[in-house]
C-alpha positions, 0 to 999 in steps of 0.5 A, a space after each residue: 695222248 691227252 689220256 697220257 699227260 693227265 693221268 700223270 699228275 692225276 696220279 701224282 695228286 691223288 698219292 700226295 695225300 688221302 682224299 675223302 672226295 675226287 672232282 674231274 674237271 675237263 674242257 673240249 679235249 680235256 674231257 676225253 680221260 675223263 670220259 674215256 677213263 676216269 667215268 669208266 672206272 670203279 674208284 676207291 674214293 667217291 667221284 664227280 665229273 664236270 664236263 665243259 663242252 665234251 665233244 659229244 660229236 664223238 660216238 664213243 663219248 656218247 657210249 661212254 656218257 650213257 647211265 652215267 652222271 656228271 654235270 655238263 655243259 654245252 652251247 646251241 652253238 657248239 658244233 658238238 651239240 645235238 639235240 638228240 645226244 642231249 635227250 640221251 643225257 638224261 641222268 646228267 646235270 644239264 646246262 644247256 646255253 642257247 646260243 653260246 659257242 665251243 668257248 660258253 661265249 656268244 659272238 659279240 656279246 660279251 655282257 651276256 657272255 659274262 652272266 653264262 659264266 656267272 650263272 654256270 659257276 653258279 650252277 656248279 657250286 650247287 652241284 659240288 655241294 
């Protein structure tokens, strides 16, 4: 289902006019095409992925993860982390936020949880550069 409402306007965007590079970007559920799809396939323009808190709790993203590359980001606090998906994720840029939940927050500190989200933008723009 979230397949279906993405891919429309992926679609959409990408006939508008050529593109030289593509960016995924997804958020918890909004990661599963990305994922479960767009990683899958052989594009005809240089890709990247960037995975916020995917639900790695899933077997087939796991599967669909494995020897690929994205830059991904997770909470210790995450339901969906795991140590032992993350030792698996080794070809991927890694931004692990102790103590950060499903939002990259950590309860009742929101100072801190401002400077995560400095610090993984900040993360990110080295990665898509």
């Amino acid at each position: 289902m979230v397949y279906n409402a993405a891919n429309s306007i992926v679609e959409y965007v990408l006939s508008t006019k050529s593109y030289t590079e593509a960016v995924y970007i997804g958020k918890s559920l909004g990661t599963l095409p990305i994922t479960d799809f767009y990683m899958q396939q052989s594009s005809p323009i240089p890709s990247r992925y960037v995975l916020l808190t995917p639900l790695l709790g899933l077997e087939h993203v796991m599967k669909n993860l494995l020897e690929k590359h994205a830059f991904l980001a997770i909470g210790t606090a995450d339901p969906h982390y795991s140590k032992e998906s993350i030792e698996q994720l080794s070809s991927h840029e890694l931004a692990i936020i102790e103590n950060a939940d499903h939002s990259l927050e950590i309860t009742n500190h929101t100072v801190e949880s401002v400077i995560i989200c400095q610090s993984l933008l900040t993360e990110l723009k080295a990665y898509l550069q």
